[in-house]
TORGU-919016 format. One line per field, with one value per residue: x, y, z of N, C-alpha, C in turn; residue number from 0; residue in one letter. Coordinates in nm, 2 decimals, always signed. Each point is the difference from the previous one (the first is absolute). Example, Ala and Ser with C-alpha at 12.3 -4.5 7.8 and 13.67 -1.06 7.14 Angstrom:
npx: +1.32; -0.04
npy: -0.57; +0.11
npz: +0.78; -0.07
capx: -0.09; +0.09
capy: +0.12; +0.11
capz: +0.00; +0.00
cpx: +0.09; -0.08
cpy: +0.12; +0.11
cpz: +0.00; +0.08
filo: 0; 1
voro: a; s
REM end
This chain:
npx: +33.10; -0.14; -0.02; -0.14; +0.08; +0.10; -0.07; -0.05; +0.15; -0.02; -0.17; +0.06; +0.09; -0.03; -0.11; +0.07; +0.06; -0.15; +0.01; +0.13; +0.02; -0.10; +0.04; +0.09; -0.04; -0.02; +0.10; +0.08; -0.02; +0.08; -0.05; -0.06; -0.03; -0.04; -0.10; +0.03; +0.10; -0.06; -0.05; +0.17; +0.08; -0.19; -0.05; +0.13; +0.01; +0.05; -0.11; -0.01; -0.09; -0.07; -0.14; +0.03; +0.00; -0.04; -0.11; +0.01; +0.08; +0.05; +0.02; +0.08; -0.11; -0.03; -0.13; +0.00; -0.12; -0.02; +0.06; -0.05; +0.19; -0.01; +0.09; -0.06; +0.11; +0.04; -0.03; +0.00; -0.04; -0.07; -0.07; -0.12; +0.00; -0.03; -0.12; -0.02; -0.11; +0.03; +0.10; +0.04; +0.07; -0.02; +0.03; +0.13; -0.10; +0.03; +0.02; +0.00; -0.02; -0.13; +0.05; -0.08; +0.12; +0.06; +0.16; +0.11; +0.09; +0.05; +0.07; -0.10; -0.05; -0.04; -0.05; -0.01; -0.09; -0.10; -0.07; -0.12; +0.02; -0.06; +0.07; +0.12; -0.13; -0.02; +0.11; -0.04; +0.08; +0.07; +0.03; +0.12; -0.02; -0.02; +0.13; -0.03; +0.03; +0.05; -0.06; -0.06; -0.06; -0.15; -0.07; -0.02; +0.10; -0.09; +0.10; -0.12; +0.02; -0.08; +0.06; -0.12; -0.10; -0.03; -0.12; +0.06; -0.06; +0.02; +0.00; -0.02; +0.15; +0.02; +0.03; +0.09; +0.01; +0.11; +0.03; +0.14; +0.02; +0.12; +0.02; +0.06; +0.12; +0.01; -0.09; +0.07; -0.07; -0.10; -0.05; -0.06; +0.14; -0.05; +0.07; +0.04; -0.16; -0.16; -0.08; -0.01; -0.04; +0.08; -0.10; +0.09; -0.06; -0.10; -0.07; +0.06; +0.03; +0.04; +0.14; +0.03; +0.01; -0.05; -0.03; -0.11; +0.02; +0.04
npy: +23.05; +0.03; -0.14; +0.08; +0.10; -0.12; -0.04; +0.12; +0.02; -0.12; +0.10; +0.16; -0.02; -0.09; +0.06; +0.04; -0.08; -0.04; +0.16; +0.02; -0.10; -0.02; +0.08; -0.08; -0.08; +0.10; +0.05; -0.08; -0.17; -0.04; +0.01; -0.05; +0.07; -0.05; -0.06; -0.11; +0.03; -0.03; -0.08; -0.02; -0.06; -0.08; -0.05; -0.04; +0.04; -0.14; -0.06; +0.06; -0.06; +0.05; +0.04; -0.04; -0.14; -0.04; -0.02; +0.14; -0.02; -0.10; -0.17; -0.05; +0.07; +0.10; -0.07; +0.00; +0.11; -0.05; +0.09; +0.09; +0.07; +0.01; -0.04; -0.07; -0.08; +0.12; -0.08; +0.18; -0.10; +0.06; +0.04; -0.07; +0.12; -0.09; +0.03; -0.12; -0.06; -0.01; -0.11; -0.02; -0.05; +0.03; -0.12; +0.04; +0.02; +0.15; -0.02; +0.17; +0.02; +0.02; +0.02; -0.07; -0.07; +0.09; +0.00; -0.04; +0.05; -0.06; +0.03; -0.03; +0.00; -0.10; +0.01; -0.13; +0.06; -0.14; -0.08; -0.03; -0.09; +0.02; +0.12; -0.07; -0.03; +0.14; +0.04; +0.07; +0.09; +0.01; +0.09; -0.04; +0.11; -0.08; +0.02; -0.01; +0.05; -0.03; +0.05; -0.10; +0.15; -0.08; +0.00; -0.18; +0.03; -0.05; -0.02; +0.00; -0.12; -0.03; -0.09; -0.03; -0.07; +0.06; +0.08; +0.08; +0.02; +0.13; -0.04; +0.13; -0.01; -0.08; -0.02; +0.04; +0.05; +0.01; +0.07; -0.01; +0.00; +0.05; -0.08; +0.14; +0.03; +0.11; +0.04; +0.00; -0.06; -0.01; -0.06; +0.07; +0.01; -0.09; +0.01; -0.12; -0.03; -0.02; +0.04; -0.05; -0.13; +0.09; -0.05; -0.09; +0.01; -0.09; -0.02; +0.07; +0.00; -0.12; +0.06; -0.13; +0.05; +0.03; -0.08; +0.06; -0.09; +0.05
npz: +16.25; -0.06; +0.03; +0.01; +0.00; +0.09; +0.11; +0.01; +0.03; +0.07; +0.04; +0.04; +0.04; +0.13; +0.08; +0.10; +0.01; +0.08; +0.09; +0.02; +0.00; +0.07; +0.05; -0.03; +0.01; +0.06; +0.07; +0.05; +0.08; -0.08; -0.10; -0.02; +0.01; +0.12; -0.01; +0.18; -0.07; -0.13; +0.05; +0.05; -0.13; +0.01; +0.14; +0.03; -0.11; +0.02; +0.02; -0.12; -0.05; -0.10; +0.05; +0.14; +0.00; +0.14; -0.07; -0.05; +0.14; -0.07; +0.00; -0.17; -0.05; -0.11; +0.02; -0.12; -0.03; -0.11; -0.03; -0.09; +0.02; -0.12; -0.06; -0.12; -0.03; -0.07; -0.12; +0.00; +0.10; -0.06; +0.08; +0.04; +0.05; +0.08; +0.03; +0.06; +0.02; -0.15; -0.03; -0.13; +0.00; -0.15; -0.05; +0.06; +0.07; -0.03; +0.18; +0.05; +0.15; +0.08; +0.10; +0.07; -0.02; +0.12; -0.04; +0.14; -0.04; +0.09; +0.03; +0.08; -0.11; -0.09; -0.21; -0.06; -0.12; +0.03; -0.11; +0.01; +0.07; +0.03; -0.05; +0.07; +0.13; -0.03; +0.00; +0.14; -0.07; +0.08; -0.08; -0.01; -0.01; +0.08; -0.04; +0.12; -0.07; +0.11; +0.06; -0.12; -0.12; -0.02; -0.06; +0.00; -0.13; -0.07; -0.07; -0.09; -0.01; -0.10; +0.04; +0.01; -0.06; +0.15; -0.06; +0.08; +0.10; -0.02; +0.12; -0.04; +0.02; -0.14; +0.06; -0.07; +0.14; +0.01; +0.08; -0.02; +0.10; -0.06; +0.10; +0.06; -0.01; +0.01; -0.05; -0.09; -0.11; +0.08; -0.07; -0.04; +0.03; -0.16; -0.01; -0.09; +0.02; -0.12; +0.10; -0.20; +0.09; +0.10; +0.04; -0.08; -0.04; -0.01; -0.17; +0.04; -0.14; -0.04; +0.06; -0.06; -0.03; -0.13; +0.13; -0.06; -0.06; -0.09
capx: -0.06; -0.10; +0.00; -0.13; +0.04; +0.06; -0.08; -0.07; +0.05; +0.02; -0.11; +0.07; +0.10; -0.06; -0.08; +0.04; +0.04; -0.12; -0.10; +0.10; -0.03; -0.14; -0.02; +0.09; -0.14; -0.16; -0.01; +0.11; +0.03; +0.00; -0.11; -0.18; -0.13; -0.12; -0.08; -0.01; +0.12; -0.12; -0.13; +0.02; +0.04; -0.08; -0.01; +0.11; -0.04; +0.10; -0.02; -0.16; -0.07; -0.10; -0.10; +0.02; -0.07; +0.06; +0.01; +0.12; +0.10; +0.07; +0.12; +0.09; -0.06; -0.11; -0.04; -0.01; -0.10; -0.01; -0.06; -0.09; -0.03; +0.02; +0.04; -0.03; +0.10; -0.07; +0.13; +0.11; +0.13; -0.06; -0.05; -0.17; -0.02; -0.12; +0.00; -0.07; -0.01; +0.10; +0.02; +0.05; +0.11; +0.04; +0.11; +0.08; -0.05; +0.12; -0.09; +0.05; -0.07; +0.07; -0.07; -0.06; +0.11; +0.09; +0.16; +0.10; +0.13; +0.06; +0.15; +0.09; -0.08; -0.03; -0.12; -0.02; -0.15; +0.00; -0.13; -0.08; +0.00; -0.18; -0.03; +0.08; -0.03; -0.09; +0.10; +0.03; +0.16; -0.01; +0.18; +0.08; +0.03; -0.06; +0.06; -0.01; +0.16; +0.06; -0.06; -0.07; -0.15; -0.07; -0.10; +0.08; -0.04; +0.03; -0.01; -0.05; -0.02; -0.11; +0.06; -0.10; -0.09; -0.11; -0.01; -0.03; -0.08; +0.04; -0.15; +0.01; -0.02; +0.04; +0.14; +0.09; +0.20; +0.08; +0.10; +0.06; -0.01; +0.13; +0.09; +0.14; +0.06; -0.09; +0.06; +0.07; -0.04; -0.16; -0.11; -0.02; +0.12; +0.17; +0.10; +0.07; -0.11; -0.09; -0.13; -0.08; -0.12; -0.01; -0.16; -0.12; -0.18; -0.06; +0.11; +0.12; +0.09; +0.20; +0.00; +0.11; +0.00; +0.03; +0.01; -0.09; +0.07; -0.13
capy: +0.04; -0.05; -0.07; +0.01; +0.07; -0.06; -0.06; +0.09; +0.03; -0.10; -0.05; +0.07; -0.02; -0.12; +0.03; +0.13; -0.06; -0.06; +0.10; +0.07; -0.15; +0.00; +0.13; -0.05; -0.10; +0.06; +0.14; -0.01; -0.06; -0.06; -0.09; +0.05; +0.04; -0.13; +0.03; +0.10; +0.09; +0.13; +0.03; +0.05; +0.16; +0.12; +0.02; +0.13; +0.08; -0.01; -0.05; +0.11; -0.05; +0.09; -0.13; -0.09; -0.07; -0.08; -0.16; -0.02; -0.01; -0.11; +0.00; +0.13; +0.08; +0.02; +0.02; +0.15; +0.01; +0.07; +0.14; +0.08; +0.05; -0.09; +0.03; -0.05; +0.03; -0.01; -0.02; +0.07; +0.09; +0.12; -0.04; +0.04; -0.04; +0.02; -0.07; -0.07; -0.05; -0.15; +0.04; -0.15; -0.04; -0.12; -0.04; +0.08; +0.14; +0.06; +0.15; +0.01; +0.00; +0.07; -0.09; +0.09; +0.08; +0.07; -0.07; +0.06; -0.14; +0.09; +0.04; -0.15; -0.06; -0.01; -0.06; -0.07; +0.02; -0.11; -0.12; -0.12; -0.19; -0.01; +0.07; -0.04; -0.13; -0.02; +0.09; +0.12; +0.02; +0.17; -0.01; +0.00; +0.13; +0.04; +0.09; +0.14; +0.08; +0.09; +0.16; -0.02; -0.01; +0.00; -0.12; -0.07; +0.00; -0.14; -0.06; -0.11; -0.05; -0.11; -0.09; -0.12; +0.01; +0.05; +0.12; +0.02; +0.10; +0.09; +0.07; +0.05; -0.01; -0.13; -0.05; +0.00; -0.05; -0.04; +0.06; -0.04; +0.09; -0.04; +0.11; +0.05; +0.10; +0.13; +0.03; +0.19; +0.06; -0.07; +0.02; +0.15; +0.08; -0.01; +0.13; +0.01; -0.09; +0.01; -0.13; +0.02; -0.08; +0.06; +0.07; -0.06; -0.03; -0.07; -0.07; +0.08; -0.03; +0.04; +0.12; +0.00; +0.07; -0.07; -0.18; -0.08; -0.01; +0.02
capz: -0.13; -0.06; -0.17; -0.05; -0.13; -0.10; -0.10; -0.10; -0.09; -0.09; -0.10; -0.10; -0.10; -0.07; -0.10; -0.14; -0.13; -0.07; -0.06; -0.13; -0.12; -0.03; -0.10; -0.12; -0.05; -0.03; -0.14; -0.12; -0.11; -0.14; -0.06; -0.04; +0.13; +0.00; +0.06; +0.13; +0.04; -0.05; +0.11; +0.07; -0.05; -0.04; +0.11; +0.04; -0.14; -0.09; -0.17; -0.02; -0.14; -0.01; -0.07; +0.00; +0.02; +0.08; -0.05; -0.09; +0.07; -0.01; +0.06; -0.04; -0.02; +0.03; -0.11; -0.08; -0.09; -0.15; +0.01; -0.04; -0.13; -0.09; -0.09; -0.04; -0.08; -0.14; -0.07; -0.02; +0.14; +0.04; +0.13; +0.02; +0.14; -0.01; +0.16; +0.02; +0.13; +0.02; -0.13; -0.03; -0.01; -0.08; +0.03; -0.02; +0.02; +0.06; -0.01; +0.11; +0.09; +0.14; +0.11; +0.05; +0.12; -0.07; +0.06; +0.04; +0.04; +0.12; +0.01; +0.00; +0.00; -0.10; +0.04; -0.11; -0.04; -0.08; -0.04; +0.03; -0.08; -0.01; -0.14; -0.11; -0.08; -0.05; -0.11; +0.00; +0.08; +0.06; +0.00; +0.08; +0.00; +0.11; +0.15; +0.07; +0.10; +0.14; -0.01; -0.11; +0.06; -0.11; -0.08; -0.08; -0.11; -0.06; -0.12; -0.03; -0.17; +0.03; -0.03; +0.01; -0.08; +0.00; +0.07; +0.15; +0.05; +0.17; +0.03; +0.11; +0.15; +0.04; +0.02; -0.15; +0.01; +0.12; +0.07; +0.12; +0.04; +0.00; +0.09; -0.06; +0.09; +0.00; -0.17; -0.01; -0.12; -0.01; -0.08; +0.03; +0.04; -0.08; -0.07; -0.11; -0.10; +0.00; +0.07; -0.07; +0.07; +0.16; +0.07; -0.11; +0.04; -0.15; -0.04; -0.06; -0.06; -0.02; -0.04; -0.07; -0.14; -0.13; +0.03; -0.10; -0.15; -0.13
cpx: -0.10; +0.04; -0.06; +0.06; +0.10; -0.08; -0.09; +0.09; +0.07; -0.06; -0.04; +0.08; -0.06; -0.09; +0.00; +0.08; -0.09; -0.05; +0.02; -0.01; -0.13; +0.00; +0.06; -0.10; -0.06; +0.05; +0.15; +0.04; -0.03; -0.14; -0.16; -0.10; -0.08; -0.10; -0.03; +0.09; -0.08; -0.07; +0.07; +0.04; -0.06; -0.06; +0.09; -0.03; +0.20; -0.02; -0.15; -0.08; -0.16; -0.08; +0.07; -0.12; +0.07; +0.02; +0.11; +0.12; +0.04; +0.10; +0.12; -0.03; -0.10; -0.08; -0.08; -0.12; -0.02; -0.12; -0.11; +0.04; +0.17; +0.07; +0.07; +0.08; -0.06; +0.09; +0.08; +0.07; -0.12; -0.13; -0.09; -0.01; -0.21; -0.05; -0.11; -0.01; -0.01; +0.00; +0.03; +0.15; +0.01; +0.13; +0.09; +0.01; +0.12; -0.11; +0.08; -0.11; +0.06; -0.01; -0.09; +0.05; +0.06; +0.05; +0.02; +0.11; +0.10; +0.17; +0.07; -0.12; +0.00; -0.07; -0.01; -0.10; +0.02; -0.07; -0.05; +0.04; -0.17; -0.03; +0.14; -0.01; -0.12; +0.06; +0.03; +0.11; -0.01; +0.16; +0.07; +0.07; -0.06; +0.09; -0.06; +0.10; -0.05; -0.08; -0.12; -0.16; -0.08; -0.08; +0.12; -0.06; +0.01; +0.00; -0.06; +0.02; -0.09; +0.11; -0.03; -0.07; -0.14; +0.00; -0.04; -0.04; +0.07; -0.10; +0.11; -0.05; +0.04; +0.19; +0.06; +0.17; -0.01; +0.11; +0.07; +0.13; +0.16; +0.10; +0.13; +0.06; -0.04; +0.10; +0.07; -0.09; -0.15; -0.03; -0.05; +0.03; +0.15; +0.09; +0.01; -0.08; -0.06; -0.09; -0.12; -0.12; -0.06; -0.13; -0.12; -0.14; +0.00; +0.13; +0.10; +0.09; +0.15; +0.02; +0.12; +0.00; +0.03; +0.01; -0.05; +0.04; -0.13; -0.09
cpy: -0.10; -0.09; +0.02; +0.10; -0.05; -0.10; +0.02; +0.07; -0.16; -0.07; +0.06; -0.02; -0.15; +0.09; +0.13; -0.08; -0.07; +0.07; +0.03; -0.09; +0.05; +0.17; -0.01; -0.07; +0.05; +0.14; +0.03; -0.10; +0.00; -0.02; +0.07; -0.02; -0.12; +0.06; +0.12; +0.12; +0.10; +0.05; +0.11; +0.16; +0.12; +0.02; +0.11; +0.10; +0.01; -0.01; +0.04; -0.08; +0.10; -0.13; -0.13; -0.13; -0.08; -0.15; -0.03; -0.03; -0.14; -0.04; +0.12; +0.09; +0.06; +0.07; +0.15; -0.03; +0.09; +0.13; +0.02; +0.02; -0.09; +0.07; -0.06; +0.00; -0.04; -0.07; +0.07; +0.03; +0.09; -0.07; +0.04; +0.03; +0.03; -0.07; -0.08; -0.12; -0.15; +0.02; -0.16; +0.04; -0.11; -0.06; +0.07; +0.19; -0.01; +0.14; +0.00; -0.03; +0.07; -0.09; +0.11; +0.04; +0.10; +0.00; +0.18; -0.07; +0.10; -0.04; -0.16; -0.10; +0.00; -0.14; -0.09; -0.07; -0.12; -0.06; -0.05; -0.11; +0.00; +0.07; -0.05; -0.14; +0.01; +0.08; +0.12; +0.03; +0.15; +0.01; +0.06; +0.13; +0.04; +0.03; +0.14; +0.05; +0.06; +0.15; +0.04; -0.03; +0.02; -0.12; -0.07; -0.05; -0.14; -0.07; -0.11; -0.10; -0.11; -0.12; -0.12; -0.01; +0.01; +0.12; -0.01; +0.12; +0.05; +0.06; +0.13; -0.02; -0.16; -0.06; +0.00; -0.07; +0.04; +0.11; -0.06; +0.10; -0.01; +0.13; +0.01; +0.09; +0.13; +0.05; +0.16; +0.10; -0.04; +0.02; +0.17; +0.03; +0.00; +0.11; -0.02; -0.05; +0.05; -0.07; +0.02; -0.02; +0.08; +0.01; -0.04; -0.02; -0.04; -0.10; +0.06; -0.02; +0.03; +0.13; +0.01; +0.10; -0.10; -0.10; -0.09; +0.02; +0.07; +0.11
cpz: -0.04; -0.10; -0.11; -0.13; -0.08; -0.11; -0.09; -0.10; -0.10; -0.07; -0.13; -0.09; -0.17; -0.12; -0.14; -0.17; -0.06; -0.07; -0.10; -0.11; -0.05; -0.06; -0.11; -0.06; -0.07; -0.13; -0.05; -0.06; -0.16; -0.04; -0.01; +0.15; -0.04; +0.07; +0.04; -0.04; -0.11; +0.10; +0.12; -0.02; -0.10; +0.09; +0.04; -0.09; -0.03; -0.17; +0.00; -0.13; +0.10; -0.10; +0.00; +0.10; +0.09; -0.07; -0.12; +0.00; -0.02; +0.11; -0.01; -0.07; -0.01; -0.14; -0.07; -0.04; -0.10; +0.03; -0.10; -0.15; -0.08; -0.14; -0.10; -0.17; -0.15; -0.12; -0.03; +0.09; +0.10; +0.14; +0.00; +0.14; +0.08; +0.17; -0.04; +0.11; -0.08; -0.17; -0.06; -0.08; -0.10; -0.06; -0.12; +0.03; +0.17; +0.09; +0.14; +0.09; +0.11; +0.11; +0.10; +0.18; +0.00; +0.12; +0.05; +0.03; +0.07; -0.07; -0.01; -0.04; -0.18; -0.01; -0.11; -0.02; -0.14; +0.00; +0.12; -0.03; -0.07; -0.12; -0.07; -0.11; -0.10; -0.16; +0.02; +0.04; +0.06; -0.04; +0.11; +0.04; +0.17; +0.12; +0.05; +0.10; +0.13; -0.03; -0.11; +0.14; -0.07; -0.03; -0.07; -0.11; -0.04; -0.13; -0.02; -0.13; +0.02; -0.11; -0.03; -0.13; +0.00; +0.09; +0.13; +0.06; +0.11; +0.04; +0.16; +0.19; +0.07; +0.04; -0.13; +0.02; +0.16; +0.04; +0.08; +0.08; +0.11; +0.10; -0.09; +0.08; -0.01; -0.17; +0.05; -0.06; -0.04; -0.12; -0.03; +0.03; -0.03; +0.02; -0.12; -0.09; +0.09; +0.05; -0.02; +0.05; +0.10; -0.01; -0.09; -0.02; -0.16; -0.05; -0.05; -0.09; -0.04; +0.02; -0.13; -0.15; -0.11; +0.01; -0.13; -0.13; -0.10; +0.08
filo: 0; 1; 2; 3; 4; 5; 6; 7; 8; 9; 10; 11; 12; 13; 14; 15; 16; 17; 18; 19; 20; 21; 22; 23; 24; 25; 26; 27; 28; 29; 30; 31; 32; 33; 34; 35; 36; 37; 38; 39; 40; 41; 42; 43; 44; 45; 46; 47; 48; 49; 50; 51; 52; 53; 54; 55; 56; 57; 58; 59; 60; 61; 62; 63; 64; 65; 66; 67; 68; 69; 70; 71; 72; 73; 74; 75; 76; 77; 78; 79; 80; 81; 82; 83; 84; 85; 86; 87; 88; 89; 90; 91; 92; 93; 94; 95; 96; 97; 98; 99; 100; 101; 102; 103; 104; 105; 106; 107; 108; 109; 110; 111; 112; 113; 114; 115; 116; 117; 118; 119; 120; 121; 122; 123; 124; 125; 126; 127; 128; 129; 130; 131; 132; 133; 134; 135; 136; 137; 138; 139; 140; 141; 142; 143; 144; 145; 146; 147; 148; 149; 150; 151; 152; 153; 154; 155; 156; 157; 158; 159; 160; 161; 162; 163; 164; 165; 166; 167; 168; 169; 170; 171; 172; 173; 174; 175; 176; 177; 178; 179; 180; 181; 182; 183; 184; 185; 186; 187; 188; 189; 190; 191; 192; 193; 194; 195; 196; 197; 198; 199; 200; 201
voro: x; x; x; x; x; x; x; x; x; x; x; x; x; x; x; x; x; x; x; x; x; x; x; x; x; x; x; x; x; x; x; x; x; x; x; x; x; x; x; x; x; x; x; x; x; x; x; x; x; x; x; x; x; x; x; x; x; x; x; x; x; x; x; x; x; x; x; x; x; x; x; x; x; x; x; x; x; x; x; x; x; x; x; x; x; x; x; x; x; x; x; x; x; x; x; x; x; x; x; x; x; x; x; x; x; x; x; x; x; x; x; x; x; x; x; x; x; x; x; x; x; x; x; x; x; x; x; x; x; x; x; x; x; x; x; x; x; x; x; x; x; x; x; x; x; x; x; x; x; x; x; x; x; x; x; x; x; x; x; x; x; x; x; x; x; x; x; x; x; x; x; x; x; x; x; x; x; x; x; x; x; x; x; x; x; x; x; x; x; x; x; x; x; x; x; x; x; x; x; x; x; x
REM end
């Protein structure tokens, strides 16, 4: 008998638990896509962003650009909404934004949308309302407040925040496709507002 296939089956063996490791690495471990593993899994079309920019790709994430249209919170609660290719933002002014991405998030996939260090230092906060659930597709919306004491400028099409981009087990129930709630956001485009009813006092 040939040594030649034992040994090919003991090169096998060795190697099949690398492979297996390394397919573990790459699309089930724990944790946020870097880089390369964006680059891989919109390549494969595991992971889908539309108007997207290769340079926007960060180590751990990836960066968003402020879209077009705008809407723009009035002192009664009530919303201006309007497009423009830049606007100012004075201090204490509250306005939504769009970005000019638009998300698909796969099954096992969700997504957490947050500040700049570069506009944080300058007073802008983007709030904290930025989970994107597992199956959620659409332009990301973004709360703005100018926090600072001086006014600042959005100019459409510039970097605004950050996506980061978080593996998970495959969901039951995606995003547009609750059973028991509503997926008020599904397929968003512009700045879309709350869908909460009577939220606003007066």
């Amino acid at each position: 008998m040939s040594i030649y296939p034992l040994i090919l089956l003991y090169i096998s063996l060795l190697i099949s638990p690398i492979i297996l490791f390394g397919l573990y690495l790459v699309f089930l471990s724990p944790g946020n896509l870097v880089d390369w593993q964006m680059r891989l899994y919109l390549a494969l079309g595991f992971l889908r962003v539309d108007n997207l920019e290769e340079k926007a790709i960060q180590p751990n994430s990836l960066d968003v650009h402020i879209g077009k249209h705008f809407a723009k919170q009035r002192s009664d609660g009530s919303f201006e909404e309007f497009d423009a290719d830049e606007m100012i933002l004075a201090p204490g002014d509250f306005v939504l934004g769009t970005t000019r991405e638009y998300f698909y998030f796969p099954n096992t996939i969700h997504g957490y949308l947050q500040g700049k260090s570069s506009w944080a230092r300058l007073g802008l906060y983007v709030e904290s309302a930025g989970l994107f659930d597992s199956g959620f597709e659409g332009e990301g919306v973004v709360e703005l407040t100018n926090q600072g004491k001086a006014p600042l400028k959005l100019i459409a099409g510039k970097p605004i925040a950050q996506m980061i981009f978080m593996r998970n087990l495959p969901v039951t129930h995606p995003y547009g496709k609750k059973k028991n709630s509503k997926s008020n956001y599904q397929g968003q485009t512009g700045a879309k507002q709350s869908a909460l009813d009577e939220a606003v006092a007066g």
